[in-house]
C-alpha positions as CSV (number, residue, x, y, z in Angstrom):
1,X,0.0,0.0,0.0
2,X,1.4,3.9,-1.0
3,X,1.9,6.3,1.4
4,X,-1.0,9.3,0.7
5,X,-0.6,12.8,1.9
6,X,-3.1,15.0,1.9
7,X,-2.6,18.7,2.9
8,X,-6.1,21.3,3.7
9,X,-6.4,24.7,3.4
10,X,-9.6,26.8,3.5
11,X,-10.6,30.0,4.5
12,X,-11.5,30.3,8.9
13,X,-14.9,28.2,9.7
14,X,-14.7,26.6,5.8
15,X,-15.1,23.2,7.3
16,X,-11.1,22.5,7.7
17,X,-11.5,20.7,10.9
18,X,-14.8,18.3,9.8
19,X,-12.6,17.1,6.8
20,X,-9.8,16.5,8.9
21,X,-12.2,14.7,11.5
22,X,-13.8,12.7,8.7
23,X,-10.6,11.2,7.1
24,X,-9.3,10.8,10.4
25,X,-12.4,8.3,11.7
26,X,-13.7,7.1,8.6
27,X,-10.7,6.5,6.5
28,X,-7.8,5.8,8.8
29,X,-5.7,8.9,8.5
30,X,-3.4,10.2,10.8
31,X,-3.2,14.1,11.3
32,X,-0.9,16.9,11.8
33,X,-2.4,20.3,12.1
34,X,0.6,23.3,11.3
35,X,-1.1,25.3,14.2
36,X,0.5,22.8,16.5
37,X,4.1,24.1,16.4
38,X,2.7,27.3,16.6
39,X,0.9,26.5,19.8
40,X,4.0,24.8,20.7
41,X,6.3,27.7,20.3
42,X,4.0,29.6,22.7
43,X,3.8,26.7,25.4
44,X,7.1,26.7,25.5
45,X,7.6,30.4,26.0
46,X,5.0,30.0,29.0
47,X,2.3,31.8,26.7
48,X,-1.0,30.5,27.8
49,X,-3.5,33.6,26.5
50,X,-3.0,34.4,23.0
51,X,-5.3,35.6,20.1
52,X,-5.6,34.8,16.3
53,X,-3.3,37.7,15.6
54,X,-0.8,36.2,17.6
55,X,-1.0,32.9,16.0
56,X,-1.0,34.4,12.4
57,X,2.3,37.1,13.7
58,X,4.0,34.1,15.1
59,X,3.1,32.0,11.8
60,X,4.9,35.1,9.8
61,X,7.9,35.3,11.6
62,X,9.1,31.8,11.7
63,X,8.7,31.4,7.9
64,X,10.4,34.9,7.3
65,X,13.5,33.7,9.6
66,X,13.4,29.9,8.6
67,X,11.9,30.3,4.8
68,X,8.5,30.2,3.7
69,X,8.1,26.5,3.9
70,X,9.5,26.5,7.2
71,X,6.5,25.1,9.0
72,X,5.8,22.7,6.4
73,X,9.8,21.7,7.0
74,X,9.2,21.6,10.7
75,X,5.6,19.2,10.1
76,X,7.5,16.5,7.6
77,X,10.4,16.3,10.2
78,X,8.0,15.5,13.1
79,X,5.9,13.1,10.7
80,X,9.6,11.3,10.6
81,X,10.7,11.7,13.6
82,X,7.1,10.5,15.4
83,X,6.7,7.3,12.4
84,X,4.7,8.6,10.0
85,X,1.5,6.5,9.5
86,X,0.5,5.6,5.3
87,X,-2.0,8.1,5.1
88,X,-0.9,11.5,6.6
89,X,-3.9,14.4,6.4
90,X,-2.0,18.5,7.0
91,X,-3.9,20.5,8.0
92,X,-3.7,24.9,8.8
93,X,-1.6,25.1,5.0
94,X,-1.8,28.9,4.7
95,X,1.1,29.8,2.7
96,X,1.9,28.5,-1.3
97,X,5.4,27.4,-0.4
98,X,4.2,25.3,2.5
99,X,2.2,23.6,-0.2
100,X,5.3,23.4,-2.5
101,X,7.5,22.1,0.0
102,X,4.3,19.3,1.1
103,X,4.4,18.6,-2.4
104,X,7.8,16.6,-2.6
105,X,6.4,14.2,-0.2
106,X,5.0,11.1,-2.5
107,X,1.2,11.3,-3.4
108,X,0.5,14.1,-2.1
109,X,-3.0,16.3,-3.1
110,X,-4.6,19.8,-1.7
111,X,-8.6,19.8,-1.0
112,X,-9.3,23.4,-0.6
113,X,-12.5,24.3,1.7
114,X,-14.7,26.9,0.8
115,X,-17.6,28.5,2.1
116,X,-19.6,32.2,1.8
117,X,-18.1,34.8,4.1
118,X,-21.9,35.1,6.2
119,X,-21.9,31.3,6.4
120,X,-18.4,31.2,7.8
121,X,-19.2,33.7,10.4
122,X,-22.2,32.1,11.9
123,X,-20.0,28.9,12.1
124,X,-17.7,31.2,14.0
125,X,-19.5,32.8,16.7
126,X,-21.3,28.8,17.0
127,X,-18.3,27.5,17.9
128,X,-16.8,30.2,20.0
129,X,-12.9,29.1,20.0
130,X,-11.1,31.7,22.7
131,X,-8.7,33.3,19.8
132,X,-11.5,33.4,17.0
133,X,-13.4,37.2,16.0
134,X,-16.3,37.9,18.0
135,X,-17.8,40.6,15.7
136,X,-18.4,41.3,11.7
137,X,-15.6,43.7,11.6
138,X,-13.3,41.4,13.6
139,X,-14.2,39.1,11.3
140,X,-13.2,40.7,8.2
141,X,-10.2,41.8,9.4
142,X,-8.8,38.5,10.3
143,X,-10.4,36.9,7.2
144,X,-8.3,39.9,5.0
145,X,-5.1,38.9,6.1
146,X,-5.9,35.0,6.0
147,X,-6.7,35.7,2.6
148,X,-3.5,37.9,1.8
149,X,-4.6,40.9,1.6
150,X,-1.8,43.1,2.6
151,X,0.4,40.7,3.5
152,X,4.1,40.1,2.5
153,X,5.1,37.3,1.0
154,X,5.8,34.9,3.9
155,X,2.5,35.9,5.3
156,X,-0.8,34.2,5.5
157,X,-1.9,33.9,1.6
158,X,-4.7,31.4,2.2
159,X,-6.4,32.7,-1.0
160,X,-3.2,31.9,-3.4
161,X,-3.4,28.3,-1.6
162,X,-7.0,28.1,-2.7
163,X,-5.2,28.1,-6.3
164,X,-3.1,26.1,-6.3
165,X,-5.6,23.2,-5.0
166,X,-5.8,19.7,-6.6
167,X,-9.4,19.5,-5.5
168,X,-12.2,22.1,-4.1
169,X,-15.0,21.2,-1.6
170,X,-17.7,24.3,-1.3
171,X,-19.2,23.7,1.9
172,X,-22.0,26.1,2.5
173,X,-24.9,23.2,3.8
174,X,-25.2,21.1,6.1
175,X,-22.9,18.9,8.2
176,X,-24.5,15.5,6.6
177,X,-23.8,16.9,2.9
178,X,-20.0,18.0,3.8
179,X,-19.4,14.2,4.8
180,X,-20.8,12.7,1.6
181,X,-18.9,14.9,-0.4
182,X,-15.9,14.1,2.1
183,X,-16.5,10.6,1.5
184,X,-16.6,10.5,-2.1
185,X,-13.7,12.3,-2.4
186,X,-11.5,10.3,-0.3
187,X,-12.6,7.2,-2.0
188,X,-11.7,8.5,-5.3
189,X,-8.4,9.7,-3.5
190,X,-7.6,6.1,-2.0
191,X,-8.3,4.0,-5.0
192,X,-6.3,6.4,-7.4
193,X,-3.5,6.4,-5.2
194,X,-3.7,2.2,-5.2
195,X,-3.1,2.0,-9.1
């Protein structure tokens, strides 16, 4: 059986996390969220209250002073280092030469999530995450620079991700029509990887 590496990105309250849950439980994968060493870097500096902004500043600044793949550099060497399993789903992508770098690794696709802005804020203020905008404007601002508006090059450029995506899932319904399509991808995914 071939290895299969998947990588996510999507705009904030897309769906990122149910795809990630859904491959995880129903298809076996193993994940790694890029957020992780982010949160990491901030444990470790005895940061426990931080805010998106933070997250996306300290994002920045390790791929201006380690490259722009430098997180995606950082996930492949834990994936080694902790025995990666044969189907490996990366999750938080948010910058194009995190995707080039993920890339390199052997069967590796990008499913972009998608969803309208107003649909995406509902979901946020639902599911009330400490860090996440609590108001329209909030929103916008955070979703500007996630997009890359404004943003240097080793910044958050979720929309040039979006791009560069082997496959799209537009998830503006319900939870039970994000899993089919979830489902039916992955199949499709599995078996083509198996020939």
């Amino acid at each position: 059986m071939q290895s299969i590496y998947l990588g996510v990105v999507g705009q904030i309250a897309s769906g990122k996390g149910e795809l990630v849950e859904c491959l995880v439980k129903q298809h076996g994968f193993a994940a790694f969220n890029l957020s992780s060493i982010l949160h990491k870097v901030l444990k470790d500096k005895g940061i426990k209250d931080f805010t998106r902004a933070d997250l996306q500043d300290l994002g920045d600044r390790l791929r201006k002073e380690e490259g722009e793949g430098g997180l995606a550099k950082r996930a492949v060497k834990e994936l080694r280092v902790t025995g990666c399993a044969l189907r490996v789903v990366i999750e938080g992508i948010r910058n194009p030469a995190e995707v080039n770098y993920l890339r390199t690794l052997p069967n590796f696709k990008l499913i972009a999530v998608t969803a309208k802005r107003s649909v995406r804020f509902k979901r946020l203020l639902r599911r009330a995450k400490p860090w996440d905008p609590k108001t329209w404007r909030e929103f916008l601002v955070v979703d500007r620079r996630d997009k890359g508006i404004g943003q240097k090059k080793y910044g958050q450029q979720v929309g040039r991700c979006l791009k560069m995506s082997d496959y799209q899932i537009v998830n503006n319904g319900s939870l039970v029509a994000l899993r089919k399509k979830i489902n039916y991808l992955a199949g499709n995914i599995i078996v083509s990887s198996q020939r």
